[in-house]
N, C-alpha and C positions, 0 to 999 in steps of 0.2 A: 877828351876835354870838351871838343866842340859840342859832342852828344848829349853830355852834359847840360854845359850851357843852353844848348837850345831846347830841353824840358824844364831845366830849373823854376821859370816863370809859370807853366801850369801848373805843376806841385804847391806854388803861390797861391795860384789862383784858387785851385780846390778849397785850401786851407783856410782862403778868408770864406768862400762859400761856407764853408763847413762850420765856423767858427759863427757868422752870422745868424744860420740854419738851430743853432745851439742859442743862443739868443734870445730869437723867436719864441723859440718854446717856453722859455724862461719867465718871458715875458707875457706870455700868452696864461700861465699859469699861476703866475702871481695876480694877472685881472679877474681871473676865476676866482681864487681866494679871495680876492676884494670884492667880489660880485656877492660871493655866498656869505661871507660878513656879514657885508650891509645888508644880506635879504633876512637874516636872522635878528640882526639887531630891531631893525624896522618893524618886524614883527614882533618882538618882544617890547616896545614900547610899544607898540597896538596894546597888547595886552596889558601892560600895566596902567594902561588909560582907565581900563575897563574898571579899574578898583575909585575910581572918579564917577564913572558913571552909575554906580548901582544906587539904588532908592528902594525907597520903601514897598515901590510897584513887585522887586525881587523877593522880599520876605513876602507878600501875599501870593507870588505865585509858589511859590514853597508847601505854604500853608493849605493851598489849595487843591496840590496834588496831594500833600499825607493826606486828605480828608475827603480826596473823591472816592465815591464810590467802583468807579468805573474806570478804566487804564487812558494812558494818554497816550494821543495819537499825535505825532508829529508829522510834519508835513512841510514840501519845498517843491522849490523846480530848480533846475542845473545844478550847479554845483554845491548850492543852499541844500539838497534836495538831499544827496552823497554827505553833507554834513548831518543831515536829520537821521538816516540810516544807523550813524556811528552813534549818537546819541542814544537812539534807542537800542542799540545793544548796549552801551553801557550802562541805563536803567535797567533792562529786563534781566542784565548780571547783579545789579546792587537791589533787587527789590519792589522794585515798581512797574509794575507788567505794562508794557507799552509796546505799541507798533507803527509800522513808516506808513504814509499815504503819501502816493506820490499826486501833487497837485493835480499836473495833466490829468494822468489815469483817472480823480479822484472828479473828475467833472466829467468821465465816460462811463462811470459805472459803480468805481468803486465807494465812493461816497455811501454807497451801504453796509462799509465798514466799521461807520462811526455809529455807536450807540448813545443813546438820550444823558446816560450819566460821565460818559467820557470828556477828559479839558483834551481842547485841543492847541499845539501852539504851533507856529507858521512862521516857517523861518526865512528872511531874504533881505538881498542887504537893500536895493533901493527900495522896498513894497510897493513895488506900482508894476509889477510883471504883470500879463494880459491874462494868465491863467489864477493869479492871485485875485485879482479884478472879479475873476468868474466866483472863485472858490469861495470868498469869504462871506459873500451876501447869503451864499447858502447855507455855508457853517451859522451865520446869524439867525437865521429862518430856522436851521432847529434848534436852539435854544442853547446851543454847547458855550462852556467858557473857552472862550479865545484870546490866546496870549501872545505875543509877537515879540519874534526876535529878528530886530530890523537897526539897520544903520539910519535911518531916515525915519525918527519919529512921527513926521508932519509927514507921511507918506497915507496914499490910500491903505494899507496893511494899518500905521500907527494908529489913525483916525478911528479906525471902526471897531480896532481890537479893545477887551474889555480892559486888558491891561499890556503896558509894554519894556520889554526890556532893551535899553538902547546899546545898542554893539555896537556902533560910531566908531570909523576906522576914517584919520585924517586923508591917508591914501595906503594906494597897494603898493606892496615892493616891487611888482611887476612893474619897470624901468617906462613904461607905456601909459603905468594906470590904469590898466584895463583887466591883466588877469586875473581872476581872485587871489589873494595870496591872503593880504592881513587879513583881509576878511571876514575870509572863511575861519583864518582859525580864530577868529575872536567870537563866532558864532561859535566854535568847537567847545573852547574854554567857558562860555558860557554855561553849555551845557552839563559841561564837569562839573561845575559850581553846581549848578542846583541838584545833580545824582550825589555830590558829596552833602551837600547839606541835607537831602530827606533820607541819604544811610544813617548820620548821626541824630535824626529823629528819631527814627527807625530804632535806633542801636543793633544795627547791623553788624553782624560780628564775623566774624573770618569761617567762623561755621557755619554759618549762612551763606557765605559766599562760595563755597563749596558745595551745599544743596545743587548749586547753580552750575557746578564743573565738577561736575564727578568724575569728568574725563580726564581733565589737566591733572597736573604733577598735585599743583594745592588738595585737589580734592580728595586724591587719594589718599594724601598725608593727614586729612583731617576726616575721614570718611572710612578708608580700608580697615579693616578688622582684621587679624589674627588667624580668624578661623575660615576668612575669605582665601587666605594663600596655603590651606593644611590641605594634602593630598593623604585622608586616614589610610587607606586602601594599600599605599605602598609605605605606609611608616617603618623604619628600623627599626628591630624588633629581635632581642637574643634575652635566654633563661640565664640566672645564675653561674651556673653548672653546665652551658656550651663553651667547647673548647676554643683557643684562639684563631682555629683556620676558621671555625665559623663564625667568628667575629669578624673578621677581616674579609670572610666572604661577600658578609652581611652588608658590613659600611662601604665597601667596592657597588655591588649593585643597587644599591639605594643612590649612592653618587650624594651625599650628605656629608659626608666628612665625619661621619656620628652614628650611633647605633645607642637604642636607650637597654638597659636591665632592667627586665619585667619579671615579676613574680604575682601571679591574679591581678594582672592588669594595672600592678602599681610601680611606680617608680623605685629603685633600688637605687640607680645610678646611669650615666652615660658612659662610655668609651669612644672620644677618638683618637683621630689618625695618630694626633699628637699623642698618645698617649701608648698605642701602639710603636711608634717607634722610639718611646723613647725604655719603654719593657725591652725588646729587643738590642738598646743600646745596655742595659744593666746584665739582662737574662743570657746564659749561654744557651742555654736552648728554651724551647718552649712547651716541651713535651709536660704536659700532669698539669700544666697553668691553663684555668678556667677564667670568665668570665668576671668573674665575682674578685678574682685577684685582683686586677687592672683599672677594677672600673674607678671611677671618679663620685663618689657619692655627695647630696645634696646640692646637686647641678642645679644654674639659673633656670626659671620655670619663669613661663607666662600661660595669663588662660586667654583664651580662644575670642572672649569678648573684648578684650584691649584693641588696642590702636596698633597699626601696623608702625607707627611711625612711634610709640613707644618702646615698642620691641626694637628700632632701633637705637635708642637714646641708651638702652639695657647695654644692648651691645655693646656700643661704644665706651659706654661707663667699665666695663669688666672685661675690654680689649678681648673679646670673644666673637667668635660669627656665625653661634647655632644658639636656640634655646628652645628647651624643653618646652611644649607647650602640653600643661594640666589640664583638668579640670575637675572638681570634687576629690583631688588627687589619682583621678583615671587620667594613664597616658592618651592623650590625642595625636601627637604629631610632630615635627620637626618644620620649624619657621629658621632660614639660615639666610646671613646678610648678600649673600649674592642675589637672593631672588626677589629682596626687598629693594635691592640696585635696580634690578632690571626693570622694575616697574616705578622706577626713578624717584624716588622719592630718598629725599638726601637731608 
């Protein structure tokens, strides 16, 4: 009892540690969550400001990019600079060939980037950066349209530029003031505004934008052909009149799940697997059954010039995962939905 007694009181004491220590955390995490709130919220009224500030200055810079002749160059320092970047890849994916000049660089050399019919627009939030300062008297000097996207109209950048968009952010969510945060992204959304608006000039269409991503999942699905995924060389391929081990040998090393019936190169019918076992669920044997028994005639066909991603929709519609693919009624090849999987398109 005494042994007892005299640990009972640290078993106490751990516990409120313990209990404390739990607390903390508790507490430590709900300030986080109130932190990241308010840095979201803060920045989404930035932005919804921005539908206050636009003017007439934003329909002429619009106007003035669908009808240059020459690509636009965007341009920054710090982290203005990292927003210019994003910008122009999402122009040069919607239509409007553009490229980044980074200020600095852009007063050590590269300023031989910009050619005579390029707009140029210069993004920053206060416009009075020392490299800004350098940059624009030059950009002046050769005759380029210069358009600015500045929190600080009445800044050296607002003043001088031909036209201005004002991205005016009351303050940063940065607890300091000083990070960028609203910013930057009210320079970002900015720039989305005006890549949406010259697509819808443009009538930019989702096949366009796939010219642009022939790599991604979209492009494929709006770009891949039929006859881009047909391997002719190793197609399934069995007569009439071949018995069923050769048919079963057939759709085993082709690895298709199918084998088509040809007779001078034309379609008779398909045979699969399914189709195979379910002869052998009927058949006691299979001795004297040919080809031409089993087969399935008038199978879904596609020709070779379709859409990869129609040959899916086919399948899907007639709960199948091979089709025939024609052409002029000459067999070409077997397109099956695994291999339209793998190359993701869904």
């Amino acid at each position: 009892m005494v042994f007892l007694h005299k640990f009972a009181p640290i078993k106490i004491q751990f516990s409120l540690k313990h209990t404390n220590f739990i607390f903390s955390i508790l507490s430590t995490t709900r300030n986080i969550l109130v932190t990241a709130k308010k840095t979201i919220l803060s920045e989404s009224e930035s932005i919804k400001n921005l539908t206050n500030l636009l003017d007439e200055n934003f329909e002429k810079t619009v106007q003035i990019i669908l009808n240059s002749k020459g690509r636009l160059v965007i341009t920054g320092i710090g982290k203005s600079a990292i927003i210019a970047q994003k910008i122009v890849a999402t122009m040069n994916s919607t239509g409007t060939p553009s490229l980044f000049l980074h200020a600095s660089e852009a007063i050590h050399g590269d300023l031989g980037m910009v050619q005579p019919d390029d707009v140029v627009i210069c993004i920053s939030k206060s416009g009075n950066s020392p490299e800004i300062k350098v940059l624009v008297p030059l950009l002046k000097r050769f005759g380029n349209t210069l358009i600015a996207i500045t929190g600080n109209k009445t800044s050296f950048l607002g003043k001088e530029s031909d036209l201005v968009l004002d991205a005016y952010v009351e303050n940063e969510a940065c607890p300091n003031n000083l990070a960028p945060t609203n910013s930057t992204t009210a320079q970002l959304v900015m720039g989305d505004a005006l890549a949406v608006c010259l697509m819808e000039l443009r009538n930019f269409t989702a096949e366009d934008f796939a010219k642009y991503h022939p790599g991604g999942a979209l492009g494929k699905k709006l770009l891949l052909r039929v006859s881009d995924m047909l391997d002719e060389r190793n197609k399934p391929v069995v007569s009439p009149d071949d018995n069923i081990k050769t048919v079963i040998m057939e759709i085993s090393e082709k690895r298709l799940g199918v084998t088509a019936v040809i007779e001078n190169n034309k379609i008779l019918g398909i045979i699969t697997d399914g189709d195979i076992r379910r002869m052998l669920n009927k058949s006691e044997t299979i001795t004297g059954l040919t080809a031409k028994d089993i087969m399935t005639i008038h199978p879904k066909s596609i020709k070779p010039t379709e859409l990869v991603s129609d040959a899916l929709n086919m399948m899907e519609n007639y709960s199948i995962t091979q089709l025939v693919v024609t052409e002029n009624n000459n067999y070409k090849g077997i397109i099956h939905l695994h291999d339209i999987l793998k190359e993701g398109i869904v």
